[in-house]
C-alpha positions in Angstrom: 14.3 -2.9 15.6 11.2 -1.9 18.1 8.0 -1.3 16.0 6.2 -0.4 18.9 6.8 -0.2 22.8 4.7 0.7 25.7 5.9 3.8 25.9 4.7 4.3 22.0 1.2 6.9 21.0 2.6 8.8 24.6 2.3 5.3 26.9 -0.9 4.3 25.3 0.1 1.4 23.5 -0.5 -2.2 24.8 1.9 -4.2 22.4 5.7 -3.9 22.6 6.6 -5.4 19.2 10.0 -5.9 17.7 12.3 -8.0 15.1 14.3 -11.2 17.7 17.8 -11.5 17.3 17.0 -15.0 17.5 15.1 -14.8 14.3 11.4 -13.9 13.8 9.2 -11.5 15.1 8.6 -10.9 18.9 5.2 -9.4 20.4 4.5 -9.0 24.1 0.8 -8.4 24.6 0.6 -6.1 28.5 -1.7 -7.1 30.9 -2.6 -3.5 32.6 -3.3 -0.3 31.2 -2.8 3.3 32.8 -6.2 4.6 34.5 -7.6 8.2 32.9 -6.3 10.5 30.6 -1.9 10.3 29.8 -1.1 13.8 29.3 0.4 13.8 25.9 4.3 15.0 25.4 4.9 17.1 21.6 8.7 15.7 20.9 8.6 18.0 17.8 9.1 20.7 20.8 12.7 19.4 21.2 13.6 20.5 17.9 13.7 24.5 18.7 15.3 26.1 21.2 12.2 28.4 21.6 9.9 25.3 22.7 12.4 22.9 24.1 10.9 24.1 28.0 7.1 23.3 27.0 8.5 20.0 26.0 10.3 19.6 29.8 7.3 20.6 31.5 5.2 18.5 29.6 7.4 15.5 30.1 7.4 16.5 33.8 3.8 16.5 33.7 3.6 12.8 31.7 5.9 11.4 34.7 4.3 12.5 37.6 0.8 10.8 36.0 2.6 8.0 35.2 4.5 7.8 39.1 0.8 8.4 41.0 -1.1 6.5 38.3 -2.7 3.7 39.0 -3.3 0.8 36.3 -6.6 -1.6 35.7 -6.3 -5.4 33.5 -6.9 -4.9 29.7 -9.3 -7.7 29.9 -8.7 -9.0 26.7 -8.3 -12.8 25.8 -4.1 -12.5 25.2 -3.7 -10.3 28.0 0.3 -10.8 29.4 0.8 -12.9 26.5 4.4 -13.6 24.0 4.2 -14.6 20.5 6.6 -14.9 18.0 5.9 -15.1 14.6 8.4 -16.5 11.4 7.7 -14.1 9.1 6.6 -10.7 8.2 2.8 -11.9 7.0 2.3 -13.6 9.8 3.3 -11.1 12.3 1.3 -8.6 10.4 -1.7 -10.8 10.4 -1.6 -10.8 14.1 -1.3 -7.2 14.4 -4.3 -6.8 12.8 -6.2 -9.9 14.5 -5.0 -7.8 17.7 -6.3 -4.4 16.6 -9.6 -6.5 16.3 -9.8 -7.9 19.5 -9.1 -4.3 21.2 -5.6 -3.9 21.8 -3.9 -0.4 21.2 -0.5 0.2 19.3 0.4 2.9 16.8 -1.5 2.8 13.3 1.9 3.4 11.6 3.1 -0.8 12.9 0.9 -2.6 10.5 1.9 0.6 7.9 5.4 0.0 8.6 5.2 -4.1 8.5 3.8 -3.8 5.0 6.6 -1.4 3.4 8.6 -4.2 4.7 7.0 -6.7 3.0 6.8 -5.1 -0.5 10.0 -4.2 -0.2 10.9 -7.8 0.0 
């Protein structure tokens, strides 16, 4: 299970975080980020017939940024970093040491690392 991806908050994520088959919890830190402003894709437009071509153009539009788009260094200490962590604290501690340092990913991944650990 991916918690987040690059492609996560419309490409504006830096962490592409996810549960190993090997056992333990896998986080790849990017090095580069996109340059200027991603235009943002609704995927709630896919959901009705009546919007499903604002959601095409707008993917159209989020591609051809992303094809001519250029991208700068994070310039953050764990830039083009892996980690893995054993368990679900201590990959949720890191998120949020992370989120400290600057690095962008979803607000729901430290949300959703939690449910699973009072779950447990």
């Amino acid at each position: 299970m991916s918690y987040c991806r690059w492609s996560s908050d419309n490409f504006d994520c830096d962490i592409y975080a996810y549960e190993s088959c090997y056992g333990g919890f896998q986080v790849h830190i990017a090095t580069n980020r996109y340059v200027g402003e991603i235009p943002k894709v609704n995927y709630n437009l896919i959901q009705n017939d009546k919007t499903h071509q604002q959601f095409i153009e707008q993917r159209k539009a989020q591609s051809k940024f992303l094809e001519n788009n250029v991208s700068k260094p994070i310039g953050l200490p764990h830039d083009g970093e892996t980690f893995l962590y054993e368990s679900l604290e201590d990959f949720k501690q890191a998120m949020i040491g992370f989120r400290k340092l600057g690095y962008r990913f979803p607000n729901y991944v430290i949300e959703s690392i939690q449910e699973e650990i009072n779950s447990l």
